[in-house]
Steps between C-alpha positions, in 0.01 A plus 500: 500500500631823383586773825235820480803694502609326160170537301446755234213673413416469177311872334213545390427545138407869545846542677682333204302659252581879657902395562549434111283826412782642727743387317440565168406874572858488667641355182334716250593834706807360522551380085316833391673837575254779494465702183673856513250803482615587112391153396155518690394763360629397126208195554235723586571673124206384259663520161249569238434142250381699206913663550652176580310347166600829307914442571469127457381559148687794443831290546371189283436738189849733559727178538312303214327230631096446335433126632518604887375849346180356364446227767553778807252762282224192536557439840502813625198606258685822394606581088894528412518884441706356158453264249651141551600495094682758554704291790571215298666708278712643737566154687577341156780765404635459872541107476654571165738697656593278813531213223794707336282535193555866412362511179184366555463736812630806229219386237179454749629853642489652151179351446341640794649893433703498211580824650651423872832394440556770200464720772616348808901458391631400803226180538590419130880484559453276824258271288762494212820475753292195666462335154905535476548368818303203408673442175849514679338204738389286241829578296737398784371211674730300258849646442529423132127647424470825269443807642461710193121504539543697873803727331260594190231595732737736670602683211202588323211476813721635798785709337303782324305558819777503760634843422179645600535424825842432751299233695388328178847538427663343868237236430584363177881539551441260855264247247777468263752402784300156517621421225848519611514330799389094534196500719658330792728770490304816510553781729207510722389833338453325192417200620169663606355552203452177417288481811100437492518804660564685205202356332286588795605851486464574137160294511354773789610788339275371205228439685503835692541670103199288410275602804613887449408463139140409597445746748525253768775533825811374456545387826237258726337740818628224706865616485430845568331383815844311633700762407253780738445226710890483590550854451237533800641256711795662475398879565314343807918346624612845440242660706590261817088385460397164717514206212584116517883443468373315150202546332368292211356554172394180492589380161828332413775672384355862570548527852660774661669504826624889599410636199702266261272409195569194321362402110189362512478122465387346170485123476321348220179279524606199302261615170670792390383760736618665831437592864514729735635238806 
């Protein structure tokens, strides 16, 4: 027989039941730090949907994308404030571009305003250095392979309108140089420029000439609204005001901590279009 002195009392279920309520409020208080002031109030902000709808399709008709434009426009019951045709065009000169197809991208230009390059000089020397660039690449990925074609292009495409210009100029001289060195040998400087990124840059200055040509902005809202967003946050540091050691955008690749703004994140959908992460 067990001593009195030995026994426990076993609790009651109401006891148990209120000691684990006790300690998960002590774990949760514990796991969740309160929320500074600046955030607080930041939740309490009731952003407008008709606005929110109104950038989201503002930045799917600047940056060329009329699947997710046309899908989001049904969703959301509103009409794209341009005409998906006129999209496609722009998307199909932009994958021509990123493909290294120059010409093509040159022709479906022309075709659209015969009128835009003619006038636009410095666009049509970065379409027509591009095309060189490409025809060095495909000319020198053997090292017996003739590389007439690329030199021919220089003289009578390039040539006559370098002297125009002393960037055109600095730019056609530092094309030419590919030619010189083996591409495993290339000075960074020139190794650069047979970077995607070249593509990608030549291909957005298109499409922002394209949009400007239709009376349309040449840059997506949504960029302007990181930019004043970090300007703000910024300002705010400066002026010693009460904010979070960190704050958020809340999208990849454009948050800011103390005012530093970082490119806004792209990643592609798998079909050809892109978004906002």
């Amino acid at each position: 027989m067990t001593p009195p002195s030995a026994r426990t009392s076993q609790p009651s279920k109401e006891e148990a039941e209120r000691t684990l309520e006790e300690m998960a409020s002590s774990t949760t208080s514990t796991a969740t730090p309160s929320k500074h002031p600046f955030e607080r109030r930041l939740e309490e902000v009731k952003l407008s949907k008709t606005d929110l709808n109104s950038v989201i399709m503002d930045y799917l008709i600047s940056e060329g994308y009329p699947s997710a434009a046309q899908k989001f426009a049904s969703e959301a019951n509103i009409q794209p404030t341009t005409g998906l045709d006129s999209i496609k065009e722009r998307v199909e000169i932009r994958e021509a571009i990123h493909a290294g197809d120059i010409q093509t991208a040159i022709e479906r230009i022309n075709e659209l305003n015969p009128l835009l390059l003619e006038r636009d000089h410095a666009l049509h020397f970065a379409l027509l250095r591009l095309q060189l660039v490409e025809l060095i690449r495909n000319s020198t990925v053997e090292p017996d392979q003739d590389v007439t074609p690329a030199l021919n292009f220089a003289t009578n495409q390039l040539a006559p309108r370098a002297p125009t210009n002393p960037q055109f100029v600095d730019d056609l001289e530092r094309t030419m140089t590919l030619l010189i060195f083996k591409r495993e040998d290339l000075p960074p400087e020139y190794a650069v420029l047979l970077e995607p990124k070249l593509r990608k840059d030549v291909a957005q200055s298109v499409n922002e000439a394209l949009l400007k040509d239709q009376g349309e902005r040449t840059k997506a809202k949504l960029y302007d609204l990181v930019r004043l967003r970090a300007w703000s946050e910024q300002k705010a540091r400066e002026a010693k005001k009460d904010l979070p050691e960190h704050l958020s955008i809340g999208l990849d690749g454009m948050q800011t901590g103390r005012g530093k703004e970082r490119d806004v994140g792209i990643h592609s959908n798998g079909e050809g279009e892109a978004m906002v992460a």
